[in-house]
C-alpha positions in Angstrom: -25.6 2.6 -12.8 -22.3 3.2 -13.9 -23.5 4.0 -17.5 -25.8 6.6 -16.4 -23.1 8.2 -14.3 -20.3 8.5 -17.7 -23.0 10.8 -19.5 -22.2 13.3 -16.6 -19.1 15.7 -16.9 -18.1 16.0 -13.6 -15.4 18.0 -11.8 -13.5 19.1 -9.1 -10.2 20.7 -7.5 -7.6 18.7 -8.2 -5.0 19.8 -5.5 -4.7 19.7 -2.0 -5.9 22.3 0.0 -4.6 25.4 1.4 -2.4 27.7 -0.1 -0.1 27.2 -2.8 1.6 28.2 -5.7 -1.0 26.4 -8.0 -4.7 25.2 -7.9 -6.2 22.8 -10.8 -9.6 22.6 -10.9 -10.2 19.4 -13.5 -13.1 18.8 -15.8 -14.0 15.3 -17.5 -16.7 14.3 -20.0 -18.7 14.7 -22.9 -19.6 18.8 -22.1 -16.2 19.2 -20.6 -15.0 21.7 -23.9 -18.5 23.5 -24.0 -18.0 24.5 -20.5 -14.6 25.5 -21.1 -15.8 27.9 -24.0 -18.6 29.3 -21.6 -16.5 30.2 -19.0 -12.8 31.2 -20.3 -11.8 34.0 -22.0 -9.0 33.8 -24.7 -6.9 37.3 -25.7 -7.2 36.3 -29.2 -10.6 35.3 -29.1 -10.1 31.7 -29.5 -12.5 28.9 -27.8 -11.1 25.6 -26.0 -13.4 23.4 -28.3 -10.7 24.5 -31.2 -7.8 23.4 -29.3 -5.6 21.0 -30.2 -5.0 18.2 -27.8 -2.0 18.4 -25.3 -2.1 22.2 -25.4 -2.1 24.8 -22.9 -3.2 28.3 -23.2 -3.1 31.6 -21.4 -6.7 33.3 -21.0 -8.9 34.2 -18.1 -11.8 32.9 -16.4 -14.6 34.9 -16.9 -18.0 35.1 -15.1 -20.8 37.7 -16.7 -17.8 39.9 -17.7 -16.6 39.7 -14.2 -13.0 38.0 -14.3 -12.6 35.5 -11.8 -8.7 34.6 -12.1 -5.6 34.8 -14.7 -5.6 30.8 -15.5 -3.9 28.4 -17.8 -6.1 26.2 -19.5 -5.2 22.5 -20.7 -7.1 20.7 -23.1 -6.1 16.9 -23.3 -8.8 14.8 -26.0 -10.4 11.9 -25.5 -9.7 9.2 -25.9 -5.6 10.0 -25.2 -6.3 11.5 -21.6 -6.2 10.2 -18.1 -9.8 9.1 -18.0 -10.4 8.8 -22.1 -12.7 11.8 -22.2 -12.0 15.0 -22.7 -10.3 16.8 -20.1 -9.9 20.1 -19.3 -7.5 21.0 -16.3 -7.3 24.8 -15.2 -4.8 26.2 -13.6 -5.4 28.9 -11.1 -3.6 30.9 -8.6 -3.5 28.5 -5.2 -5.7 29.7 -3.0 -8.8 29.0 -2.0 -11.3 31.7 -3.0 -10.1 31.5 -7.0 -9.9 28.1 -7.2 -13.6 28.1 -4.9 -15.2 30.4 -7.7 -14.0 28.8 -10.6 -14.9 25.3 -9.3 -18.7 27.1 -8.8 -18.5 28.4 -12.1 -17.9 25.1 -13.6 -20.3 23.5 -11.9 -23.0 26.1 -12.6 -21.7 25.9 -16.5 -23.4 22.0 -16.7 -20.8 19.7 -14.8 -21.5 18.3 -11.5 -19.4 17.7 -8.5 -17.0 14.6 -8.6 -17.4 11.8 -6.3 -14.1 10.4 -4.3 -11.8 8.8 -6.9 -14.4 9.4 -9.9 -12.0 10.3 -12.4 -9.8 7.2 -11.9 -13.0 5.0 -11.9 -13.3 6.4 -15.3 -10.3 5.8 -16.7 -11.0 2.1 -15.6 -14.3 1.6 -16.4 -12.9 3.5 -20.0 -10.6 1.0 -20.2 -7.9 2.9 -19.9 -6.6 0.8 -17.0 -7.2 -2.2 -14.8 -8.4 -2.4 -11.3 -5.2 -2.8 -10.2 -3.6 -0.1 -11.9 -6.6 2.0 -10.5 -5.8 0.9 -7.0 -2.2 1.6 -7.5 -3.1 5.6 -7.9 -4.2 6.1 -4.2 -1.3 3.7 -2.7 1.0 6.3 -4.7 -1.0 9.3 -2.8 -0.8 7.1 0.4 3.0 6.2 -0.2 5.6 7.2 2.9 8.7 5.9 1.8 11.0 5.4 -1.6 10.2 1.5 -1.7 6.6 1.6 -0.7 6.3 4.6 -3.6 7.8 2.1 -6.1 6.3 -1.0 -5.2 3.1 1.1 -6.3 4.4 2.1 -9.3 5.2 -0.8 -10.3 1.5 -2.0 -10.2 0.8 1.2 -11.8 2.7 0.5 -15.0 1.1 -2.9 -15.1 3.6 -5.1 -13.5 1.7 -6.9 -11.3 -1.3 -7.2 -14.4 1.0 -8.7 -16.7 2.0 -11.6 -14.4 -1.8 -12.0 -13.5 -2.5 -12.0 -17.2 0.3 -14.3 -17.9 -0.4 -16.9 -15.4 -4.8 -17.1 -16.7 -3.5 -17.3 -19.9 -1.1 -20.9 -19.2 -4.6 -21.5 -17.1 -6.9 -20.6 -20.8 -4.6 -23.1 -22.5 -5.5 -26.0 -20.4 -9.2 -25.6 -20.4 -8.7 -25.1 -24.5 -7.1 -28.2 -24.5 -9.2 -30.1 -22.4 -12.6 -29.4 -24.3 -12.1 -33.1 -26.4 -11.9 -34.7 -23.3 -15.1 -33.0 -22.0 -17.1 -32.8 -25.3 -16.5 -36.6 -26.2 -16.5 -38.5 -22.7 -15.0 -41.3 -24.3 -12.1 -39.8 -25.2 -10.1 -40.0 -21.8 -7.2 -37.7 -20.6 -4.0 -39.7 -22.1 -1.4 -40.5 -19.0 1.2 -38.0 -21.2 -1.3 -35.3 -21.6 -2.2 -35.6 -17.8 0.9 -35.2 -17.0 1.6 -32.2 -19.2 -1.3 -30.8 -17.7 0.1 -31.1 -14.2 4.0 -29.7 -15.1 1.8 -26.5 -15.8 -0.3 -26.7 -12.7 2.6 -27.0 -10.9 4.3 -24.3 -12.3 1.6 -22.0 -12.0 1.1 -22.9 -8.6 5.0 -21.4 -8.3 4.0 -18.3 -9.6 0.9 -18.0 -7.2 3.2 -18.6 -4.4 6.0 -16.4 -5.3 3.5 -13.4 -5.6 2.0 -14.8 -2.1 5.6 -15.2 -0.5 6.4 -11.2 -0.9 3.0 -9.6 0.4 4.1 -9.7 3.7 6.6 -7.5 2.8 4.9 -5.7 0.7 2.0 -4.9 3.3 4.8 -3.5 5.8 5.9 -1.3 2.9 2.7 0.1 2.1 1.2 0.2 5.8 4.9 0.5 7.9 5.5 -2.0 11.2 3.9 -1.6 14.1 7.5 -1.5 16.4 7.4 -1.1 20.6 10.2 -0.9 22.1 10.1 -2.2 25.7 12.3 -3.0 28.4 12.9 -2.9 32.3 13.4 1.0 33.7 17.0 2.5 32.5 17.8 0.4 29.8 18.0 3.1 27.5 14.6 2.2 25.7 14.4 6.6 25.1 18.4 6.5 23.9 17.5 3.9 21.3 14.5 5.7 20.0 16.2 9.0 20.1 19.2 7.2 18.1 16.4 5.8 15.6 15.0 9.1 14.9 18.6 11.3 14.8 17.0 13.7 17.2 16.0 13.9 20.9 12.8 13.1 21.1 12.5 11.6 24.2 14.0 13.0 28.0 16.8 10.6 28.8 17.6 11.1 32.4 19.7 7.9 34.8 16.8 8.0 36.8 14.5 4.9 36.4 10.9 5.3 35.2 11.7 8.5 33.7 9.0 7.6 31.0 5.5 7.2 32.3 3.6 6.9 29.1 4.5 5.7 25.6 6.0 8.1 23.1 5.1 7.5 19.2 7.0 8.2 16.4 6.7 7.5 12.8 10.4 7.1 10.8 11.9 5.7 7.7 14.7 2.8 8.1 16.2 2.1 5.2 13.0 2.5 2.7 10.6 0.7 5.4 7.8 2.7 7.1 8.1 2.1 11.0 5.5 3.5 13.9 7.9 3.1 16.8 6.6 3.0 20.3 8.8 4.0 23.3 7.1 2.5 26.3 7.2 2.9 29.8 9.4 0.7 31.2 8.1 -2.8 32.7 8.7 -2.6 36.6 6.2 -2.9 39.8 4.2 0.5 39.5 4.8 2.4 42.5 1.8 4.6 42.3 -1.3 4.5 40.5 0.0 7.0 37.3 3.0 3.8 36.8 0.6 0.9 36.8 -1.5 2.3 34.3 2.0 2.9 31.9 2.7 -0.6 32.6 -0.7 -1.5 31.4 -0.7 0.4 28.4 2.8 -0.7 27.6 1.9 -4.6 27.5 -0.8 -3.7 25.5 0.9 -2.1 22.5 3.3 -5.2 23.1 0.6 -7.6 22.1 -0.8 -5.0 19.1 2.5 -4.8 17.9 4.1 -6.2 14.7 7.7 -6.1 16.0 9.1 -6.3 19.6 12.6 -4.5 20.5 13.3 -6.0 24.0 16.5 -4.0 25.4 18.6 -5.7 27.9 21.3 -3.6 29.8 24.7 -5.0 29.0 26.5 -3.7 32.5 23.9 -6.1 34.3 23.3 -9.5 35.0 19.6 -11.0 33.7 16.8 -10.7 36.6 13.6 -11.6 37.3 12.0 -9.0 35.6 13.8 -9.7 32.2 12.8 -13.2 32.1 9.0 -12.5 33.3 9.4 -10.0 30.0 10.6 -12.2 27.5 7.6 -14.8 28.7 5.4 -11.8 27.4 7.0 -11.7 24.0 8.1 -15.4 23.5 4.9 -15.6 20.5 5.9 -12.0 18.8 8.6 -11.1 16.6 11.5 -10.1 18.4 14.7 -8.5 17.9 16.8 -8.5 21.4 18.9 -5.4 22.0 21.9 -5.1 24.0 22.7 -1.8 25.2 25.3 0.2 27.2 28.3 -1.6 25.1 30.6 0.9 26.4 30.1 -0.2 29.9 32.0 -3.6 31.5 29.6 -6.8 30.0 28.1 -8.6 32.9 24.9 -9.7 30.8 24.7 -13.4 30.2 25.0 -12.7 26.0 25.1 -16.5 25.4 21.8 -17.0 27.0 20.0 -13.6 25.5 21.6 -15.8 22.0 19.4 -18.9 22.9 16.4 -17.2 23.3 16.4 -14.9 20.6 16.9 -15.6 16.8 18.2 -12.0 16.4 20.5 -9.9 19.0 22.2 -6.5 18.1 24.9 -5.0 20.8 24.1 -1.3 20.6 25.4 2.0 23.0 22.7 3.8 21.7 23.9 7.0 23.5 26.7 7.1 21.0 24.8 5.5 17.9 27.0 2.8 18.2 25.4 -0.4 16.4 22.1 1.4 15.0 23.0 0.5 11.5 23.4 -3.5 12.6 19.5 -2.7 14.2 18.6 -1.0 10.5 19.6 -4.2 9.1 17.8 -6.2 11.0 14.7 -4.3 10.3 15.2 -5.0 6.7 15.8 -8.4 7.4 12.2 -8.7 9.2 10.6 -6.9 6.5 12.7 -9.4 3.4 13.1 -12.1 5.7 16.8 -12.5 4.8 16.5 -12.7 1.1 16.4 -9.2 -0.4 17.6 -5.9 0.4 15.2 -4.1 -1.7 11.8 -5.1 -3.7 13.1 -5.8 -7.1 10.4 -8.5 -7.9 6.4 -7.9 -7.9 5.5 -7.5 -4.4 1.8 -7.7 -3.7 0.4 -5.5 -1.0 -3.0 -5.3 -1.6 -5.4 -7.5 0.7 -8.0 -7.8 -1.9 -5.5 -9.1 -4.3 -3.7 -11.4 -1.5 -7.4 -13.0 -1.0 -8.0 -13.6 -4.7 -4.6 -14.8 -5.1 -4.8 -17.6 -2.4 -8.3 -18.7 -3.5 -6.5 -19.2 -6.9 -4.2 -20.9 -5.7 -6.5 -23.1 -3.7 -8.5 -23.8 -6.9 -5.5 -24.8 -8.6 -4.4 -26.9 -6.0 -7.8 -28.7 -6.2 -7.4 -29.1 -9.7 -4.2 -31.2 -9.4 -5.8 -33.5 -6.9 -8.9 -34.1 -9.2 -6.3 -34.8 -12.0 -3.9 -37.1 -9.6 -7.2 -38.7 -9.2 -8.3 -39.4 -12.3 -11.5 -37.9 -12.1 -14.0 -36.8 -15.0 -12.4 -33.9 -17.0 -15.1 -31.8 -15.9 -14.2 -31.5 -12.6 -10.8 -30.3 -12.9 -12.3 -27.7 -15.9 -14.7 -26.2 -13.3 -11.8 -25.5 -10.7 -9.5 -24.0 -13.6 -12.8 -22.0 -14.3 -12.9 -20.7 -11.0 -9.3 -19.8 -10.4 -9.4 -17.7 -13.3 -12.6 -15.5 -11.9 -10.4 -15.4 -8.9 -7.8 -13.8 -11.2 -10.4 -11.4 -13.0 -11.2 -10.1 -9.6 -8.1 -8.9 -9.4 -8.0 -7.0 -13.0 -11.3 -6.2 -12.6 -12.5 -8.6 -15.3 -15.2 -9.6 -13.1 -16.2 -7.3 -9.8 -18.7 -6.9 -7.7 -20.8 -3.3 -7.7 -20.1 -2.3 -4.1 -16.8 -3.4 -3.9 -15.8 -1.1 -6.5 -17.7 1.5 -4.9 -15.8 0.7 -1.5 -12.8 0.6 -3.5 -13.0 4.0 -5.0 -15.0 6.1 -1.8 -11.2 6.1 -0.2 -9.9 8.1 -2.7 -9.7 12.1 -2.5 -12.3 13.5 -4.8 -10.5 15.4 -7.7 -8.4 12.0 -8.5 
């Protein structure tokens, strides 16, 4: 299928649509210079087919004699060019007739329409890249803050391939070394080879957990946290939010149940992507409008990742706070203190036994918000980094493969505690490694690739 489908040049507008400054329109494959000669017209006559690569020319595009827009053409060569063909990228005026008609022109010229995230395919199935590097590209597109936006360059410059590739390769070794022992069933595993064998298990079973110990983190970088902030009436659930965001979002008025349904917002703490939810506060509903809030907030409490409970510092813990923090007791939770200005007559010590993480705010002023920031980062790191400066894995396909890897490995160094045949403990190195090749690519299944790549845009 996927033979068939290179022999097609194929195209499409590169940019986003709407208005702008700029529209590509980007041409890949075998006829992607003819159609460039047919179409654009060169003031000195010249035709894209004699183009040296990683040039750019001034011409127009030209249909029947009829010109269609003032344009600069690239020409990029295979096989030094995003997907390893050649590549013609031309760049119109931004709007959308121009770049409409020279799209239309293209395609009537002998290319056909890209499908979503066709020219990245390419450069994988080319070569060019690996299937995580491909995956990489749209989780840039996708990306809403500076850390998620490097965590997926990273994997785009191969970081996360080369300790993949590292680790199969300790995991090749083994399997090279252990083809005596299978070949010649006499010839047993020596005690100092076994245990050889194992030190490298175990260290690769490290390195399988290291990458599995920061996709957590990584997942809330690429996909943000999931945050409701909830509370009894007029405990200043709207002044925190308003505080998070640096603007007034929500009415803050001293008159309880001033929310009546919950408010979203999307921000950016520190590099972390956060959907924050101001709900309506927990109380008996008077009326029939404030039961249904109550019944919406408690159930964004149980969808959500992360739980702000706010507490009112100038009042004692009631009824109503306690039947609240039963509701959250089995979800992440930082506990929030407000109204620090005012005279303390919350029980602090007890909010401190029941919560792993408290932060004292007056969120009216923005008093204490950086302390909450931190403890953001804190949930998203759990405590041990303040940035991602290791591989952080945020992909769910690769978090799967990783852990059946690791599971493989795992039974490996049983089957070698045990003693058993050689064979057995070959055939679960075997199988980590296809676990692995998922990953890269090495080894993929047709409509999983075709899943992968039908979420990109089409002109990627």
């Amino acid at each position: 299928m996927f033979k068939d489908n290179l022999e097609d040049t194929i195209c499409a507008i590169s940019t986003a649509q709407g208005e702008g400054g700029i529209g590509i329109v980007r041409v890949s494959g075998r006829r992607a210079l003819a159609i460039a000669d047919k179409i654009f017209s060169h003031p000195g006559k010249e035709k894209p087919s004699g183009f040296k690569s990683y040039s750019m020319h001034y011409g127009k595009i030209v249909n029947n004699g009829k010109i269609i827009d003032e344009v600069i053409l690239s020409v990029m060569r295979k096989p030094k060019s995003y997907t390893r063909e050649d590549v013609v990228e031309i760049n119109c005026h931004g709007g959308a007739l121009p770049l409409r008609q020279v799209l239309e022109l293209a395609l009537e010229s002998g290319a056909r329409m890209a499908c979503p995230g066709e020219f990245t395919k390419r450069a994988f199935l080319n070569g060019r890249i690996d299937l995580a590097q491909a995956e990489a590209v749209i989780d840039i597109i996708r990306a809403k803050t500076d850390s998620a936006l490097k965590v997926s360059l990273e994997q785009l410059s191969g970081g996360l391939s080369k300790e993949i590739n590292k680790i199969r390769k300790n995991l090749v070794d083994v399997l090279v070394g252990m083809d005596a022992a299978i070949d010649f069933p006499e010839e047993a595993i020596e005690q100092k080879d076994r245990q050889k064998i194992l030190t490298v298990l175990d260290e690769t079973a490290k390195n399988l957990n290291r990458l599995l110990d920061g996709s957590s983190s990584a997942r809330m970088l690429r996909e943000g946290i999931h945050t409701v902030i909830c509370g009894l009436p007029n405990v200043g659930k709207s002044s925190l939010l308003n505080a998070l965001l640096k603007k007034e979002r929500s009415i803050v008025t001293s008159v309880p149940g001033t929310t009546r349904d919950a408010i979203e917002e999307s921000l950016d703490i520190r590099g972390i992507p956060v959907k924050i939810v101001d709900t309506a506060g927990i109380l008996k509903p008077r009326d029939l409008i404030e039961k249904k809030a109550v019944l919406r907030s408690r159930e964004r409490i149980k969808q959500a990742d992360l739980i702000i409970i706010m507490f009112d510092s100038g009042r004692r813990l009631c009824a109503g706070d306690f039947k609240l923090i039963k509701e959250v007791k089995n979800k992440k939770t930082i506990a929030v203190i407000n109204k620090i200005d005012l005279k303390p007559r919350i029980e602090k010590e007890k909010i401190s036994k029941l919560f792993s993480e408290v932060v004292e705010v007056c969120a009216k002023k923005s008093k204490g918000i950086g302390l909450l920031e931190n403890a953001f980062l804190d949930f998203v790191y759990k405590g041990k980094l303040k940035s991602p400066e290791f591989m952080l894995v945020s992909n769910l396909r690769h978090i799967r493969a990783l852990k059946d890897a690791k599971k493989m490995i795992d039974q490996a160094k049983s089957a070698l505690t045990e003693k058993l045949p050689p064979e057995f403990i070959a055939q679960d190195l075997k199988d980590a490694c296809v676990h692995l090749d998922v990953i890269l690519g090495r080894s993929f299944p047709e409509e999983i690739l075709e899943r992968i790549f039908a979420d990109f845009c089409i002109g990627k």
